[in-house]
Residue frames as a rotation matrix with the C-alpha (Angstrom) as fourth column:
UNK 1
0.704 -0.138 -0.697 -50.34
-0.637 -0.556 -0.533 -62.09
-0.314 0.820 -0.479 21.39
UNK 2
0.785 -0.367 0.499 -48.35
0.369 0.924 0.101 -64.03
-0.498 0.105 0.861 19.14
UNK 3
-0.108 -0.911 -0.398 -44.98
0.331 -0.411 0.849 -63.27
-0.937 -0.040 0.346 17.84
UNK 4
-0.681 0.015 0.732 -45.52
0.638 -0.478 0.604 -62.47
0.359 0.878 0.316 13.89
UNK 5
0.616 0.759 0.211 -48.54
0.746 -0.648 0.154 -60.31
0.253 0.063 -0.965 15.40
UNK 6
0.715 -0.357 -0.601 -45.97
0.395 -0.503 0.769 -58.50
-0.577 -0.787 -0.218 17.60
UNK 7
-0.399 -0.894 0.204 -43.44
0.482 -0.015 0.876 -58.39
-0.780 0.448 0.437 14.94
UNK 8
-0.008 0.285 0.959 -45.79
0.996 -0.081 0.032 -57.13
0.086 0.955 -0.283 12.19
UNK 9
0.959 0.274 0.077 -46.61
0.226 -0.899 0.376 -53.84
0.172 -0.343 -0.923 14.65
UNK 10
0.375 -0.816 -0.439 -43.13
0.287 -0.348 0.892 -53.60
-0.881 -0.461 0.104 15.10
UNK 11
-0.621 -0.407 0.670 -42.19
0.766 -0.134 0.628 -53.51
-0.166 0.904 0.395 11.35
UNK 12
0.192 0.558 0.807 -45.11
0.795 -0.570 0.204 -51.03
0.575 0.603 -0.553 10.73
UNK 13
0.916 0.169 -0.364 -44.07
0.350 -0.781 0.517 -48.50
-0.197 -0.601 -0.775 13.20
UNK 14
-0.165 -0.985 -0.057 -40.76
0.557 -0.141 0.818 -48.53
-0.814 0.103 0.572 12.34
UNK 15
-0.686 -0.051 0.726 -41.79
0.680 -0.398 0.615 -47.49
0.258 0.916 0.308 8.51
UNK 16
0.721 0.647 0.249 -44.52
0.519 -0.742 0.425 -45.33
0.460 -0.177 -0.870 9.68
UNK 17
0.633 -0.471 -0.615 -41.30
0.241 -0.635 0.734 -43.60
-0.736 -0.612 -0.288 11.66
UNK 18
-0.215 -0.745 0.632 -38.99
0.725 0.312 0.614 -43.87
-0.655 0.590 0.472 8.62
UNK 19
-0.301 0.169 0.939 -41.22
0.836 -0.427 0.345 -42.14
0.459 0.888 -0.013 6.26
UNK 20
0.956 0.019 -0.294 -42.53
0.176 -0.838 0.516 -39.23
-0.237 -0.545 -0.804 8.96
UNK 21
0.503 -0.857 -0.115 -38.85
0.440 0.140 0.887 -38.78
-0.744 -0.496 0.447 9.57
UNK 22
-0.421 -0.090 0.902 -38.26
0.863 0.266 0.429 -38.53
-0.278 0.960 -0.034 5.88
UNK 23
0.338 0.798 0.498 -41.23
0.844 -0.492 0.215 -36.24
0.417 0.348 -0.840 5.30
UNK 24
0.819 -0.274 -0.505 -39.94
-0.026 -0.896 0.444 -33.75
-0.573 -0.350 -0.741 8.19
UNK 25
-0.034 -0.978 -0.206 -36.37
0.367 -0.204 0.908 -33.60
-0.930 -0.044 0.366 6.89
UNK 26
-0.133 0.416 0.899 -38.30
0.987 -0.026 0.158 -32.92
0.089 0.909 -0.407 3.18
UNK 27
0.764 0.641 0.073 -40.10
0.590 -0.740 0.324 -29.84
0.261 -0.204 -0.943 4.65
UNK 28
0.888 0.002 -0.460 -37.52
0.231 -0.867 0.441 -28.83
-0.398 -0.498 -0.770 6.15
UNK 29
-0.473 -0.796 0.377 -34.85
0.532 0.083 0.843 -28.82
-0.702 0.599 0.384 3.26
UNK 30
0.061 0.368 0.928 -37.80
0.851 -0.505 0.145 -27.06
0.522 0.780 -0.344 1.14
UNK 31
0.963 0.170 0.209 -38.00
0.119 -0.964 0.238 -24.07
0.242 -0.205 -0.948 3.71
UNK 32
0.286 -0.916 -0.280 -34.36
0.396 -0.153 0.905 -23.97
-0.873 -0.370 0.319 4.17
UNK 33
-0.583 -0.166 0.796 -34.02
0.813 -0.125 0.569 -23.74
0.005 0.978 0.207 0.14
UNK 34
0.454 0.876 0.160 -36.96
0.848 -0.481 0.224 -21.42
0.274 0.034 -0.961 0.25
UNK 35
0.996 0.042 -0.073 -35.65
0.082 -0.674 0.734 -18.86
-0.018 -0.738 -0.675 2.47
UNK 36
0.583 -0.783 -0.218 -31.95
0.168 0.379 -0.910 -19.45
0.795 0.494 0.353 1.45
UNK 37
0.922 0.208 0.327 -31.15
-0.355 0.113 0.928 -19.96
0.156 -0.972 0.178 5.06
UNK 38
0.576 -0.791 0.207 -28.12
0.755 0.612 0.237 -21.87
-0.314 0.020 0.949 4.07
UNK 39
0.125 -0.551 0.825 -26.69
0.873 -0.334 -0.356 -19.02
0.472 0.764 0.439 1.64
UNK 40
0.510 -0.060 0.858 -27.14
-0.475 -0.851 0.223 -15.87
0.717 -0.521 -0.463 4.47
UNK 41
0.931 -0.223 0.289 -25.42
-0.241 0.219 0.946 -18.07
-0.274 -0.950 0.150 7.03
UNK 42
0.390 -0.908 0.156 -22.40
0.919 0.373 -0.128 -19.07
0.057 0.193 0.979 4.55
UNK 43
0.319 -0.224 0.921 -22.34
0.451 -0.819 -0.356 -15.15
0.833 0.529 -0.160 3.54
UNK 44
0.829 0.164 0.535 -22.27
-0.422 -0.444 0.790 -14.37
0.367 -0.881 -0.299 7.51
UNK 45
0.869 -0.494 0.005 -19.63
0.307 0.547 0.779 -16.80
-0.388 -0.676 0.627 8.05
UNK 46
0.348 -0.674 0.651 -17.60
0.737 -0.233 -0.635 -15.68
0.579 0.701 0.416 5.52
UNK 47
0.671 -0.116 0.733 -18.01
-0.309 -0.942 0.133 -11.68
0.675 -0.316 -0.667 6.95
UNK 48
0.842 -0.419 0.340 -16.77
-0.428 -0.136 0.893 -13.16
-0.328 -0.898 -0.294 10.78
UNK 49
0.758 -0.630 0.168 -13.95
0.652 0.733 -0.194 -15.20
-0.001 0.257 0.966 8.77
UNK 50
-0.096 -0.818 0.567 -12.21
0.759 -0.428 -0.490 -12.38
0.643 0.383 0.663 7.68
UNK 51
0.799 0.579 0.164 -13.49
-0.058 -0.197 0.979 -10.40
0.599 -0.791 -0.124 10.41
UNK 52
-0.598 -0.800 -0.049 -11.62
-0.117 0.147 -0.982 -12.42
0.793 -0.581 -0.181 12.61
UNK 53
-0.789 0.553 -0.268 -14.38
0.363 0.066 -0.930 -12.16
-0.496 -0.830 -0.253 15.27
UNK 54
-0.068 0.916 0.396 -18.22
0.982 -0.010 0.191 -12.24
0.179 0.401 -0.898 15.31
UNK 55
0.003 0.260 -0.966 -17.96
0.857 -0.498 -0.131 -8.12
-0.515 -0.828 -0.224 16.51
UNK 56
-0.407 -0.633 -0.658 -16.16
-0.121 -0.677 0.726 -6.87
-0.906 0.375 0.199 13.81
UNK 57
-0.653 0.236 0.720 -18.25
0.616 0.719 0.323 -8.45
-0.441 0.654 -0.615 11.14
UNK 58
0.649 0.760 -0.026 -20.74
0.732 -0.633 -0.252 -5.62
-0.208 0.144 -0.967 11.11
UNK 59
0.183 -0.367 -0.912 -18.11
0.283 -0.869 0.407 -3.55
-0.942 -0.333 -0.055 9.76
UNK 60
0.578 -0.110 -0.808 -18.35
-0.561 -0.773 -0.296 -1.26
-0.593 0.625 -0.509 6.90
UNK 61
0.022 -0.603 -0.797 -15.27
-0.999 -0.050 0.011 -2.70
-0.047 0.796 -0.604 5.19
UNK 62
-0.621 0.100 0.777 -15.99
-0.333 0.864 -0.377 -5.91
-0.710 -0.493 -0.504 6.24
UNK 63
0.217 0.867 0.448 -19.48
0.367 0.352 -0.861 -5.91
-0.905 0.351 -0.242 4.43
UNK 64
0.810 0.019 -0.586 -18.05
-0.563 -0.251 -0.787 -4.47
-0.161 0.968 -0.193 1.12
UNK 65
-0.264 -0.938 -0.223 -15.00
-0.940 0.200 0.275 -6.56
-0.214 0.282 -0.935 0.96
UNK 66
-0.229 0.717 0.658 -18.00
0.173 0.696 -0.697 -10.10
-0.958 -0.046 -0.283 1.53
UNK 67
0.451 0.779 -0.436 -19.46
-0.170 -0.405 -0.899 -8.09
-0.876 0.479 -0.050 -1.49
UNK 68
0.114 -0.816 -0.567 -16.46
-0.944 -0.267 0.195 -7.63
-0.310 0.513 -0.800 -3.33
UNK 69
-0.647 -0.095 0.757 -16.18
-0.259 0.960 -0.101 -11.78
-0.717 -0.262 -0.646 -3.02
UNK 70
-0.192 0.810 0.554 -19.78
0.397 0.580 -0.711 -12.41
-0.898 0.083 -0.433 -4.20
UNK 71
0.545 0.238 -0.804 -19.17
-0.614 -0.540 -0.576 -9.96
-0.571 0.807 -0.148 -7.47
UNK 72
-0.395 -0.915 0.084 -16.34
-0.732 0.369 0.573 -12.21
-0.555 0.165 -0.815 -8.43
UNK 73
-0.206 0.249 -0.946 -16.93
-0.918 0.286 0.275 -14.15
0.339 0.925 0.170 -11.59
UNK 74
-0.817 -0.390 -0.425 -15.91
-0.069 0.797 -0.600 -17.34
0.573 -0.460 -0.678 -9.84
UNK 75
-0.937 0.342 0.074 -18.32
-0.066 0.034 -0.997 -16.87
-0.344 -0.939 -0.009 -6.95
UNK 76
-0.003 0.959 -0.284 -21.52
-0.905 -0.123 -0.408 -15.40
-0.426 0.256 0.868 -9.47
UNK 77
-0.337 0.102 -0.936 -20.88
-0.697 0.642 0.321 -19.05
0.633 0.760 -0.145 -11.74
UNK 78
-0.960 0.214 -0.178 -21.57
0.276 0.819 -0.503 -21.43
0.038 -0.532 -0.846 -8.70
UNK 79
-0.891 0.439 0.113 -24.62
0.339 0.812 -0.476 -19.99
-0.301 -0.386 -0.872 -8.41
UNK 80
-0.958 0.276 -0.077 -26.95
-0.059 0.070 0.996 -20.85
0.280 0.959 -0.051 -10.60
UNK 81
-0.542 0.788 -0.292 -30.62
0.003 -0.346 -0.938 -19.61
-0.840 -0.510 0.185 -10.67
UNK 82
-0.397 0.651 0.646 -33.36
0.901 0.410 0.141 -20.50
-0.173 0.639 -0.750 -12.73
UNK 83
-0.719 -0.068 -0.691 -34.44
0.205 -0.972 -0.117 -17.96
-0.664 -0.226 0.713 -14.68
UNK 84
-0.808 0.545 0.222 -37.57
0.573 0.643 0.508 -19.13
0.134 0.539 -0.832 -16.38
UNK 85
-0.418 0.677 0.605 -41.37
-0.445 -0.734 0.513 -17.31
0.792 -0.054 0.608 -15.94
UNK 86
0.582 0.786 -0.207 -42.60
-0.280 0.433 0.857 -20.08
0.763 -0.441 0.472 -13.95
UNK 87
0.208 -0.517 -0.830 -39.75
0.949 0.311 0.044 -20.29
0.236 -0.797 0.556 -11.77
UNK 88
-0.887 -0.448 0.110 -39.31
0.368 -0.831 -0.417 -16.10
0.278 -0.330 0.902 -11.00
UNK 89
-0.158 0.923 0.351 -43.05
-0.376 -0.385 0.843 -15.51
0.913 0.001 0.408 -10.52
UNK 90
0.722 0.126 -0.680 -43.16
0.565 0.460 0.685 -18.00
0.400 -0.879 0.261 -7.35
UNK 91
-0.192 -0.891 -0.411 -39.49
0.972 -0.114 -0.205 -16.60
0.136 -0.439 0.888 -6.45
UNK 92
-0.748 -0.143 0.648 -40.51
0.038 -0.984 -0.174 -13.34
0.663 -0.106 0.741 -6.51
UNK 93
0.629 0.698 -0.341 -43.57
0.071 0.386 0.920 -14.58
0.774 -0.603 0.193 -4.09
UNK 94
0.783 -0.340 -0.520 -40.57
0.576 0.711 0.404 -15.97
0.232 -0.616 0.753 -1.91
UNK 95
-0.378 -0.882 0.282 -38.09
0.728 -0.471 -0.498 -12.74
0.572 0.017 0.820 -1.90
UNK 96
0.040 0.674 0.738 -41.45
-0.260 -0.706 0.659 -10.66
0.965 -0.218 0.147 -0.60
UNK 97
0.961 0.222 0.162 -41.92
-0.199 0.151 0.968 -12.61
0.190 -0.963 0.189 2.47
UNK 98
0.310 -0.923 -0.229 -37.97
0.932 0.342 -0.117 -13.37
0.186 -0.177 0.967 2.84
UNK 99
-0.537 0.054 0.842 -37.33
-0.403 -0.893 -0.199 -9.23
0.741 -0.446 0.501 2.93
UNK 100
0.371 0.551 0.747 -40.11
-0.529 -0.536 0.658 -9.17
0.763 -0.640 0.092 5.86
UNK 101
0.696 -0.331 -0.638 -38.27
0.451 0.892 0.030 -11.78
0.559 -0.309 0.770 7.62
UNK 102
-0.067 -0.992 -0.108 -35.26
0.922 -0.020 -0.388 -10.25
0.382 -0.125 0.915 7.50
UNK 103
-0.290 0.070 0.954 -36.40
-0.115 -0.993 0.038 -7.00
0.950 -0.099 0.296 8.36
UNK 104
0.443 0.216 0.870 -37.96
-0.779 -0.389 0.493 -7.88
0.445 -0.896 -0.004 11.95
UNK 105
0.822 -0.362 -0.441 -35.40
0.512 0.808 0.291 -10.45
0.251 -0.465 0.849 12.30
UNK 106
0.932 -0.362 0.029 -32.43
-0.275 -0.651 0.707 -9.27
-0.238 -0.667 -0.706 14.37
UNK 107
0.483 -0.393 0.782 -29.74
0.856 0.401 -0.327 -9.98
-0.185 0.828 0.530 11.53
UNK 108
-0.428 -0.707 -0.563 -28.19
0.771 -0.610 0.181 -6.20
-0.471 -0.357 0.806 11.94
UNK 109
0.550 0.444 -0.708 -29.55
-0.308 -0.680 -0.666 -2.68
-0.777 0.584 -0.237 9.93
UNK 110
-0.507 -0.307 -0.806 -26.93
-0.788 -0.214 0.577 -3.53
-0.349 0.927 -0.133 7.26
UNK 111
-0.937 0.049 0.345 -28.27
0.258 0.763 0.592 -6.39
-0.234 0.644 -0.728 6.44
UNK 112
0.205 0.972 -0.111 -32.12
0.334 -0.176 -0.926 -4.70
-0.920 0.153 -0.361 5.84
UNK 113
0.067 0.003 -0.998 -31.03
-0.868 -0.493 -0.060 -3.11
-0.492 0.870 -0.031 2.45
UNK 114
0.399 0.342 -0.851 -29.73
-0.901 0.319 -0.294 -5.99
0.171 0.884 0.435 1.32
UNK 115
0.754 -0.434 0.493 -28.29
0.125 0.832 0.540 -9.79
-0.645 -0.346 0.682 2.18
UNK 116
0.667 0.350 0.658 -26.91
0.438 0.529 -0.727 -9.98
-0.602 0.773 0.200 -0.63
UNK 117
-0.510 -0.588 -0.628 -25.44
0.381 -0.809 0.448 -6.75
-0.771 -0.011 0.636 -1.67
UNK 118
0.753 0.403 -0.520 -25.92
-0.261 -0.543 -0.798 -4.98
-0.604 0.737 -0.303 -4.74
UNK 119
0.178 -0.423 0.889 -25.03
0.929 0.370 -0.010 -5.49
-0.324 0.827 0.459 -8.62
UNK 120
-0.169 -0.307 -0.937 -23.54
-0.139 -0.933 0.331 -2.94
-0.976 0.186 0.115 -10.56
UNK 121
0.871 0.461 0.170 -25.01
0.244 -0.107 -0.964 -1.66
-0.426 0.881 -0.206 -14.47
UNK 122
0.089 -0.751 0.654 -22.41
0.994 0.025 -0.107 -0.58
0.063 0.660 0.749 -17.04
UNK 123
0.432 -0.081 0.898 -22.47
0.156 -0.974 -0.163 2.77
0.888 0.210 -0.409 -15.94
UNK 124
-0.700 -0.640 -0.316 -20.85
0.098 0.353 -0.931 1.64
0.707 -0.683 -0.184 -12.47
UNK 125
-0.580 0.391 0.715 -23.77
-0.814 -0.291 -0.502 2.63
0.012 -0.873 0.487 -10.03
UNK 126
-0.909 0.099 -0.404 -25.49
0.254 0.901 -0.352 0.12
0.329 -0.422 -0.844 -7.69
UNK 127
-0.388 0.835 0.390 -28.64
-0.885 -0.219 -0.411 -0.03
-0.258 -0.505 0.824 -6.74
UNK 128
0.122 0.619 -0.776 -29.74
-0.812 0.512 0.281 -3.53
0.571 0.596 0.565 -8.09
UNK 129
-0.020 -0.201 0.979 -30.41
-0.915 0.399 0.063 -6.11
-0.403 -0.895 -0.192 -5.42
UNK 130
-0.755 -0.584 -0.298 -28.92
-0.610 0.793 -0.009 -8.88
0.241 0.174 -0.955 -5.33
UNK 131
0.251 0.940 0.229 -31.99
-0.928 0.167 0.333 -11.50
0.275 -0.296 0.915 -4.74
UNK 132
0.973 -0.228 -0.022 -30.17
0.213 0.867 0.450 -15.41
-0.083 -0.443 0.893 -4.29
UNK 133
-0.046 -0.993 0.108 -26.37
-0.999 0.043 -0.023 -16.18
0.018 -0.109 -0.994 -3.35
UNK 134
-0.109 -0.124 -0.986 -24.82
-0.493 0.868 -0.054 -19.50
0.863 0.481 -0.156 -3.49
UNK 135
0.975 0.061 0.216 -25.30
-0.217 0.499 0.839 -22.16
-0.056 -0.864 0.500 -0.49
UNK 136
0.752 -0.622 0.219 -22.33
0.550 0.775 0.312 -24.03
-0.364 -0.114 0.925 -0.99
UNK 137
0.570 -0.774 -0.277 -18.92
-0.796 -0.436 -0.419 -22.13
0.204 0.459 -0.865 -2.61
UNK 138
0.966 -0.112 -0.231 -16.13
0.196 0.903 0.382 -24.49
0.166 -0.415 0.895 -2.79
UNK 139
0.460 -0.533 -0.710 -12.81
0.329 -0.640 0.694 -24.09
-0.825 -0.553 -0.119 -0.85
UNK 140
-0.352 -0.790 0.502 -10.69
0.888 -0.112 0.446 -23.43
-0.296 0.602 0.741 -4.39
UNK 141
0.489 0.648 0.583 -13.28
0.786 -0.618 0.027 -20.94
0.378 0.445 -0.812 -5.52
UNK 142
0.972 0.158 -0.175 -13.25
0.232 -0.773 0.591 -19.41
-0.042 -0.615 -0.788 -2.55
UNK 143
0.277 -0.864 -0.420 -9.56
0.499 -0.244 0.832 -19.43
-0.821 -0.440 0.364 -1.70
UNK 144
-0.477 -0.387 0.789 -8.72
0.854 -0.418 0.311 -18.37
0.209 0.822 0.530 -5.62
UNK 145
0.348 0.476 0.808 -11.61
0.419 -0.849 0.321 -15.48
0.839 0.227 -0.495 -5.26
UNK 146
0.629 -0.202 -0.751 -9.92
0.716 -0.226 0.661 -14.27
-0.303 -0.953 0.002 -2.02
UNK 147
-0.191 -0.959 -0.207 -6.70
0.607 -0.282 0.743 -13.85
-0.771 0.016 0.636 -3.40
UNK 148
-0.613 -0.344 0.711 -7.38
0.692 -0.668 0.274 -12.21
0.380 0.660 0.648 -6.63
UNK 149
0.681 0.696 0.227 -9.99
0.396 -0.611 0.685 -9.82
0.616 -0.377 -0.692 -4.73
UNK 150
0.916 -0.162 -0.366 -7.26
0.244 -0.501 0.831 -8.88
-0.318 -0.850 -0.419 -2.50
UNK 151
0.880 -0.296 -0.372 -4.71
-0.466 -0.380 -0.799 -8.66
0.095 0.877 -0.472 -5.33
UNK 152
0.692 -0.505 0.516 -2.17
-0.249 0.504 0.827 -11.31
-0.677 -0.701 0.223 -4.14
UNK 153
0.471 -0.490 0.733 -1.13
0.838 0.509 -0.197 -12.52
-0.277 0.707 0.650 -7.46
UNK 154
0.807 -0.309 0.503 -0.51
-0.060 -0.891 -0.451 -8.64
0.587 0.334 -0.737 -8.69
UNK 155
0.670 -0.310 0.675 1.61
-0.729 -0.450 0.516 -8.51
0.143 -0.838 -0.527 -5.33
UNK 156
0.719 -0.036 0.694 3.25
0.142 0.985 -0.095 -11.62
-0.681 0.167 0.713 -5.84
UNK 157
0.714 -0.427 0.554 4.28
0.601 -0.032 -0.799 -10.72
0.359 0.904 0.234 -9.20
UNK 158
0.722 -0.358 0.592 5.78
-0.300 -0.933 -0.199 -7.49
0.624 -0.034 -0.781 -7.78
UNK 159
0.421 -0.700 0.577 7.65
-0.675 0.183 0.715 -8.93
-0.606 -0.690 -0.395 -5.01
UNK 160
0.535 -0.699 0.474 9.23
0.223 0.658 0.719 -11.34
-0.815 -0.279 0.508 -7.22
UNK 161
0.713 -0.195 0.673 10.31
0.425 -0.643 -0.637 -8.89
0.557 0.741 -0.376 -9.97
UNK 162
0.791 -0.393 0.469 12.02
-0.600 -0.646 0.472 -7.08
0.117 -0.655 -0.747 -7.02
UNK 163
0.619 -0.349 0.703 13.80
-0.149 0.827 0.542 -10.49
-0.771 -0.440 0.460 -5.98
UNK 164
0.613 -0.156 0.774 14.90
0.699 0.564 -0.440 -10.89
-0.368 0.811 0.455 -9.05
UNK 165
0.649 -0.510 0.565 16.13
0.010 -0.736 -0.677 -7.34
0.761 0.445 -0.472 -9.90
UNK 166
0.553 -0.573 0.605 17.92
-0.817 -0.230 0.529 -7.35
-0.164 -0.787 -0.595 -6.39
UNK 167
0.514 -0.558 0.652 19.61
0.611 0.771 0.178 -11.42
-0.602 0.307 0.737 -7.51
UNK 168
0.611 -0.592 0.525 20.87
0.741 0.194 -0.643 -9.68
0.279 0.782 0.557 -10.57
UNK 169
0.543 -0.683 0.488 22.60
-0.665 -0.705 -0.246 -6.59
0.512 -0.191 -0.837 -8.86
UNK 170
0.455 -0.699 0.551 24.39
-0.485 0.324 0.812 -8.90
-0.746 -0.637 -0.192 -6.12
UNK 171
0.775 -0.062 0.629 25.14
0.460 0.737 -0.494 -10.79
-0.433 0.672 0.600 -9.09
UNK 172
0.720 -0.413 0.558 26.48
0.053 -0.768 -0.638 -8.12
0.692 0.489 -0.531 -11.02
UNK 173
0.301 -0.763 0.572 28.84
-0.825 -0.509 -0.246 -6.85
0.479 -0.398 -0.783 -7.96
UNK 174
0.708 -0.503 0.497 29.68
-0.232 0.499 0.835 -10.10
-0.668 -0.706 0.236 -7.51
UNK 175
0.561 -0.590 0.581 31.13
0.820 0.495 -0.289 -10.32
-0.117 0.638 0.761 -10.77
UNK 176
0.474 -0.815 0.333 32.72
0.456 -0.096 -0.885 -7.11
0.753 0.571 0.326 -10.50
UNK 177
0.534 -0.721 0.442 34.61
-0.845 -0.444 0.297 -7.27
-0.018 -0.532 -0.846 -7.35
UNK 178
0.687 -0.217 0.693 35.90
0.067 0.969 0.237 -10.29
-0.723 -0.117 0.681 -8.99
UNK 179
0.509 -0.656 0.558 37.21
0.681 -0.089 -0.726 -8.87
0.526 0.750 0.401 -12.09
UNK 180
0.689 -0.273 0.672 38.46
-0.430 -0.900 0.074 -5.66
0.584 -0.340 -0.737 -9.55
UNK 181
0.550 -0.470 0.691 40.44
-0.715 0.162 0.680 -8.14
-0.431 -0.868 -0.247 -7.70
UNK 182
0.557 -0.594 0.581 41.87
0.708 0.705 0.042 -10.52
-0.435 0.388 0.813 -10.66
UNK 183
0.802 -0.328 0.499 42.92
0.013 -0.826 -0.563 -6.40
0.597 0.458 -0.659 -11.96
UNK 184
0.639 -0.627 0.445 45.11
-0.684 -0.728 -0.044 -6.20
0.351 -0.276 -0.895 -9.16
């Protein structure tokens, strides 16, 4: 064998490994997207964040406070769903077999009703499943939709209203056990 022969099979295997390689990482970015694999594992991380631990995550307030997050303007604008005929007719293909997944996957009982949660109508009751969440959320979003979901700023405000009403009394009796002492 002669070197360019040796070199040519080396260059074609390499690109014959390049594009395979390619191709899997294709497939497997379409069934990740597909199955929104990416967006139940942020929503899970989220639960054990606040959580605190992966035990407590499966708790009641846990899963409505996650919820509470994902109603949040902020949270519904990241993510954005096509909402066309020819894009909800497949998707609605792809939520059928995603439910049976989740159902004989081992992913907890709350999560069989819904991943997702539920939307509320204008009469306040829920029952409308949620059907995609975002993959990605970034950290301001998130960190801004925390706080006003847990009412920091409201709490905030209050504690420094207090601060402020307590400054002006020391204030006050500092000015009058000054004038009570320039009296005597």
């Amino acid at each position: 064998m002669t070197l360019p022969l040796i070199l040519d099979i080396t260059i074609g295997l390499v690109f014959i490994y390049l594009i395979l390689s390619l191709l899997a990482s294709e497939i497997q970015e379409l069934i990740t997207t597909v199955l929104q694999w990416r967006a139940v594992h942020l929503k899970k991380s989220i639960e054990i964040l606040i959580a605190g631990n992966v035990h407590q995550s499966e708790e009641d307030s846990i899963i409505e406070l996650v919820n509470e997050l994902y109603d949040h303007p902020l949270i519904k604008s990241v993510n954005q769903e096509a909402k066309g005929f020819l894009t909800v007719l497949p998707r609605k293909l792809i939520w059928f077999i995603s439910n049976l997944l989740v159902k004989l996957s081992l992913s907890g009982k709350k999560r069989t009703n819904s991943i997702f949660g539920y939307t509320k109508n204008s009469l306040g009751k829920t029952k409308v499943e949620k059907r995609s969440a975002p993959s990605y959320i970034p950290a301001d979003t998130f960190a801004t939709t925390l706080m006003e979901t847990l009412g920091i700023p409201q709490l905030v405000d209050k504690l420094t209203e207090s601060r402020l009403i307590n400054f002006a009394h020391q204030q006050f009796n500092s000015i009058q056990n000054m004038l009570i002492s320039l009296r005597a």
